[in-house]
C-alpha positions as CSV (number, residue, x, y, z in Angstrom):
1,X,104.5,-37.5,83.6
2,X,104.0,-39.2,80.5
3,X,105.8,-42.3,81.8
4,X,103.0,-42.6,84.3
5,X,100.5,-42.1,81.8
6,X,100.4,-44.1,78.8
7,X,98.0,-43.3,77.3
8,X,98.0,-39.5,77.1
9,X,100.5,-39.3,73.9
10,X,98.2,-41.2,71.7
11,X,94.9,-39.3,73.0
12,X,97.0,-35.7,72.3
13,X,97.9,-36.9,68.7
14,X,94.1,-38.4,68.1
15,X,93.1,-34.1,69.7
16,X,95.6,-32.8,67.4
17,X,94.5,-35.1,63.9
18,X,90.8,-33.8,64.9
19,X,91.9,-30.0,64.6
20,X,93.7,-30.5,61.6
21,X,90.6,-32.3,59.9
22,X,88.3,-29.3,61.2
23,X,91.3,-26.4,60.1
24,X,91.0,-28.5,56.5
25,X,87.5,-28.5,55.7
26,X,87.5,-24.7,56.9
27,X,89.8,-24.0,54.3
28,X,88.0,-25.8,51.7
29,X,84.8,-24.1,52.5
30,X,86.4,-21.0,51.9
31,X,87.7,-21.7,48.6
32,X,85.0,-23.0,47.4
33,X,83.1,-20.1,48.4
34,X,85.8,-17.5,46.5
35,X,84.6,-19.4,43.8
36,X,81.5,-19.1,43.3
37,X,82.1,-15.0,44.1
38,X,84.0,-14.8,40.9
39,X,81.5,-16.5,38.6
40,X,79.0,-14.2,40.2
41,X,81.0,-11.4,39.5
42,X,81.5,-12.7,35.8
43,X,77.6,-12.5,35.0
44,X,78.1,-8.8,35.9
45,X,77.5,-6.7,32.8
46,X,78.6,-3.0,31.7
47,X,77.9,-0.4,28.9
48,X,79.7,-0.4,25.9
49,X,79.6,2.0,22.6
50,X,81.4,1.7,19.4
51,X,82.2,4.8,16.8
52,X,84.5,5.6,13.8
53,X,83.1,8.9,13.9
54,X,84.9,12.1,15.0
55,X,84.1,13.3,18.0
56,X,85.9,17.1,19.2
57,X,83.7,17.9,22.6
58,X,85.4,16.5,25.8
59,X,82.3,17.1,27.3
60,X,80.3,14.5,25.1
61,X,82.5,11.3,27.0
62,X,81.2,12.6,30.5
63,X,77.9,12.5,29.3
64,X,78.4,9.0,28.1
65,X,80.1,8.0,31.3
66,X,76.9,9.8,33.3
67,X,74.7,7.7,30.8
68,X,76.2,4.7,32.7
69,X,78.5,3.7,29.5
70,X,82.0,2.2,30.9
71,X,84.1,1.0,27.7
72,X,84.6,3.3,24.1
73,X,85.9,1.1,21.3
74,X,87.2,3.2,18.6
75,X,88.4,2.4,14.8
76,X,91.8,3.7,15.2
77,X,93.4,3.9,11.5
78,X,92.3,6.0,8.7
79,X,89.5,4.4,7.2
80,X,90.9,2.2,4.4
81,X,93.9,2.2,5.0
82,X,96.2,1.0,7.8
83,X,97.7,4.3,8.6
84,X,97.0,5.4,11.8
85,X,94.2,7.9,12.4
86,X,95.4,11.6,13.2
87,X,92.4,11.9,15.6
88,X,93.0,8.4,17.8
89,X,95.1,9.6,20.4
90,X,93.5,12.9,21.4
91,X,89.7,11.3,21.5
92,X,91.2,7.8,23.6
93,X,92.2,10.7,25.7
94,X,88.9,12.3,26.1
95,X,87.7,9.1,27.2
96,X,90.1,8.0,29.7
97,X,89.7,11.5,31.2
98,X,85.9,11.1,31.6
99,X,86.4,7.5,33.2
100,X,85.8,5.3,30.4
101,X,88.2,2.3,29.9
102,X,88.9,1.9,26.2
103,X,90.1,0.0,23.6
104,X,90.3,-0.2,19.3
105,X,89.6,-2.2,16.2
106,X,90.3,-1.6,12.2
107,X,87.7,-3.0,10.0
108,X,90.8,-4.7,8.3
109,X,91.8,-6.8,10.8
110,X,95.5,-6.8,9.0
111,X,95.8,-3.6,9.9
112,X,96.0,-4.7,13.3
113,X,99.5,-3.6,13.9
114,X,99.0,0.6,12.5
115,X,95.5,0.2,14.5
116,X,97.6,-0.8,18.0
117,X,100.6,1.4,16.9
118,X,97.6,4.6,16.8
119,X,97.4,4.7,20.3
120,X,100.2,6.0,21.0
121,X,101.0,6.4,24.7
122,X,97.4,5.3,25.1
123,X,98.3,1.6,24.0
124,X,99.1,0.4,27.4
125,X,95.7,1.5,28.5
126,X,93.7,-0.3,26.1
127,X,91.0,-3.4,27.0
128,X,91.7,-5.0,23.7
129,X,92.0,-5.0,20.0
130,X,89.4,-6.7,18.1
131,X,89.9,-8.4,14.9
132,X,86.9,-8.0,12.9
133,X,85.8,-10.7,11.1
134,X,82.9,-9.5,8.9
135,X,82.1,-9.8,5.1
136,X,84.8,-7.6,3.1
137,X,87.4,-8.0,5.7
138,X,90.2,-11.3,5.3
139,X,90.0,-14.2,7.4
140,X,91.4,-13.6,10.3
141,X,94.7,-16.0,11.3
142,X,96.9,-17.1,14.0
143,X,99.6,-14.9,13.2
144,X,97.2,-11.8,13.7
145,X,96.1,-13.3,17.2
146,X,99.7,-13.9,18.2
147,X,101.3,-10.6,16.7
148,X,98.3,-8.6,19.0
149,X,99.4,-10.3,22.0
150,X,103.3,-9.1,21.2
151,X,102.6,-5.7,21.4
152,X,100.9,-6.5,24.9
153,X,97.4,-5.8,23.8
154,X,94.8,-8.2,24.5
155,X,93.1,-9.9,21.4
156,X,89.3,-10.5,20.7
157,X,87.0,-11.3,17.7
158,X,84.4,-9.5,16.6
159,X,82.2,-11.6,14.3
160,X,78.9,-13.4,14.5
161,X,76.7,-16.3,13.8
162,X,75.9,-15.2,10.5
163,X,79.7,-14.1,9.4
164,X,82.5,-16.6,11.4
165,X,80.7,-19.9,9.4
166,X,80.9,-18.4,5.9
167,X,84.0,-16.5,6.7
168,X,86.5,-19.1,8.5
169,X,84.4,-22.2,7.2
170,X,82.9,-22.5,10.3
171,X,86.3,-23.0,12.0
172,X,86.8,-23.7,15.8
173,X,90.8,-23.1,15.9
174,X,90.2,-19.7,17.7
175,X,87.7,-20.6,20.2
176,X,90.7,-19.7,23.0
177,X,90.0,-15.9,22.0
178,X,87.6,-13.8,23.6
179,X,84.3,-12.8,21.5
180,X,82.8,-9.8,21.0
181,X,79.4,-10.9,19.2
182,X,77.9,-9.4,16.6
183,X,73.8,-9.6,17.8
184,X,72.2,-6.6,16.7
185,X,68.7,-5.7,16.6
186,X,65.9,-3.6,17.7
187,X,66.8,-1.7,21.1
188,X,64.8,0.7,23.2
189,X,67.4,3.3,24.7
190,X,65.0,4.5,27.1
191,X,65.2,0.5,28.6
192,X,68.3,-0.2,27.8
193,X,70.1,-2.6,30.7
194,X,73.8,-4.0,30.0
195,X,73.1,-7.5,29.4
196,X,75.9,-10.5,27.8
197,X,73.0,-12.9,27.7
198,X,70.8,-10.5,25.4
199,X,69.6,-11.4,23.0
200,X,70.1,-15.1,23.6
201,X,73.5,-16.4,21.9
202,X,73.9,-18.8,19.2
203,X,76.7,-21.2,18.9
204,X,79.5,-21.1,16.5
205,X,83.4,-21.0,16.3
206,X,83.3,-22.6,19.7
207,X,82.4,-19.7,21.5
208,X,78.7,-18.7,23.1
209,X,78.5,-22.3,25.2
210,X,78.2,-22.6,28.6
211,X,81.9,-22.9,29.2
212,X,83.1,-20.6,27.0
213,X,80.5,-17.2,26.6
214,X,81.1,-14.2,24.4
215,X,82.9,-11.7,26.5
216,X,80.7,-8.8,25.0
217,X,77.5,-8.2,22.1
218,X,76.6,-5.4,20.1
219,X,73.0,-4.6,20.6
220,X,72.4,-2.1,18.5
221,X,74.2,-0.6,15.3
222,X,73.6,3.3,14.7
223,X,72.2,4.5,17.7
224,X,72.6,8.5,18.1
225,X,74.3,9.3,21.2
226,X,74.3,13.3,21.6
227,X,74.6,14.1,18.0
228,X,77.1,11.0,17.2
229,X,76.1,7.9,16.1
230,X,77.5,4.7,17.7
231,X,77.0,1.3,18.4
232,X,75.4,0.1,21.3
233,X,76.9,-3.0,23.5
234,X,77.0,-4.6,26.5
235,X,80.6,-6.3,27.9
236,X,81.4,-8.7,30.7
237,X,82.6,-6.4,33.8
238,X,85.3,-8.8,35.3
239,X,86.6,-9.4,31.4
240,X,87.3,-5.9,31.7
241,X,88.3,-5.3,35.3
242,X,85.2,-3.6,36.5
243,X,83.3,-4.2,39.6
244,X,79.6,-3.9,39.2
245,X,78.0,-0.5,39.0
246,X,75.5,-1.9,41.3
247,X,78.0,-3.3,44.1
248,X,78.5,-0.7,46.7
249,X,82.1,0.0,47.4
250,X,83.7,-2.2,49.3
251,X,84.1,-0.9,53.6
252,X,87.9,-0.1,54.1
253,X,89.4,-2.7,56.5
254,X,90.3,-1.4,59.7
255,X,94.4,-0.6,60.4
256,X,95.6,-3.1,62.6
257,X,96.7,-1.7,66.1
258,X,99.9,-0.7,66.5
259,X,102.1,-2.8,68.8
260,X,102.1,-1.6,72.2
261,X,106.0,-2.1,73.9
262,X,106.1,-3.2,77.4
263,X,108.8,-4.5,80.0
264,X,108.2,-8.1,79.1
265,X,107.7,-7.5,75.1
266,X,106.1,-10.3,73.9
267,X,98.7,-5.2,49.5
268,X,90.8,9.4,9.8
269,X,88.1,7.6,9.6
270,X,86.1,8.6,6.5
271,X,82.7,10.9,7.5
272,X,79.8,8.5,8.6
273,X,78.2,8.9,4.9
274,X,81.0,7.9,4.0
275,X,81.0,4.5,5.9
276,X,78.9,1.3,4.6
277,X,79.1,-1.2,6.7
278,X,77.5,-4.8,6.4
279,X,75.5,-4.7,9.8
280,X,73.3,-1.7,8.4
């Protein structure tokens, strides 16, 4: 056939080039459109709250998880010291139980390795470990950053415009970790919407830029939750795995049908008055 018609091998090849040129741009459409969907998703904020105050009622983490609160960061040594808490374990517990992800810091951010070691059985469950970077605590280094991500947590650094400058000297070596920022300030409760963007960030360290935003911001400092005072923060839902609490949960895809045969067959920390913090 073809030796009659000349022609017809070149005008199949030319038909076949077309679909491929139309299957292409498909394809980047579609990726280009998975794109966008995950920095939508990243804007997505959640609840946060974080204590070094004891807390004995399961009960009190459901409420906080009915309160729309997703994450409880807890200080997980003995307060001074780098010994791990006796009460960590049993009140990461609590949390996980009532739903909440979590994760922990020690205000002495070299005490990163009794404040990982306190979670016990808990430690592969956790978020993160912050290493707080505040006025009283050490600088923080690279050795700290690197020796958290050995133990398979996740590191971040809690700090903020007024602290990382004086601090590290205004240093931008760490500006590949995550930040939890350090934003407090007034905060009505009653109004209170999970928001990364509020109040507006400031630049330092390298972080809090358009390319590379804090991944969570305290809000509020000593805020009483049900009898126990916390810290009040907002967190980036991807950075911790979330979908948003306002998406509505995704339809099941259907089962394909099965194949159908035939004859031709063819995926302790000291009591709150105890505690004196800077960010009072």
């Amino acid at each position: 056939m073809n030796r009659h018609h000349p022609a017809l091998p070149l005008a199949l090849l030319l038909a076949m080039s077309g679909i491929t040129a139309v299957l292409t741009a498909q394809t980047a459409a579609a990726s280009t459109t998975r794109t966008v969907t995950t920095v939508n998703v990243n804007a997505v904020s959640v609840k946060a709250i974080d204590s070094a105050n004891i807390i004995t009622d399961p009960g009190w983490f459901v409420r906080a998880y009915d309160a729309g609160i997703r994450l409880y960061i807890m200080h997980s040594t003995g307060w001074g010291t780098c010994e791990p808490w006796s009460r960590t374990q049993e009140q990461l517990k609590m949390a996980l139980d009532a739903g909440l992800e979590i994760a922990v810091y020690t205000r002495d951010a070299t005490c990163w390795q009794g404040g990982i070691a306190a979670a016990g059985p808990y430690q592969v469950q956790l978020a993160f470990f912050a290493l707080d970077v505040e006025p009283g605590s050490p600088p923080v280094t690279r050795e700290m950053v690197d020796g958290v991500r050995a133990m398979g947590v996740r590191p971040v650094i809690y700090s903020g415009s007024g602290m990382w400058p004086t601090i590290m000297d205004g240093s931008t070596a760490f500006a590949d970790v995550p930040l939890w920022d350090a934003n407090a300030g007034p905060v009505d409760y009653a109004g209170w919407t999970a928001d990364t963007g509020a109040p507006g960030p400031v630049g330092y360290g390298g972080w809090n830029t358009a390319a590379n935003p804090r991944i969570g911001v305290q809000q509020k400092f000593e805020h009483e939750l049900n009898g126990v005072l916390v810290d009040l923060n907002s967190f980036d839902a991807a950075f911790l795995g979330l979908a948003s609490p306002e998406a509505p949960p995704a339809a099941p895809l259907a089962a394909a049908p099965a194949p159908q045969l035939t004859a031709t067959p063819l995926s302790s920390p000291a009591p709150r008055a105890v505690r004196v913090r800077w960010r009072r």
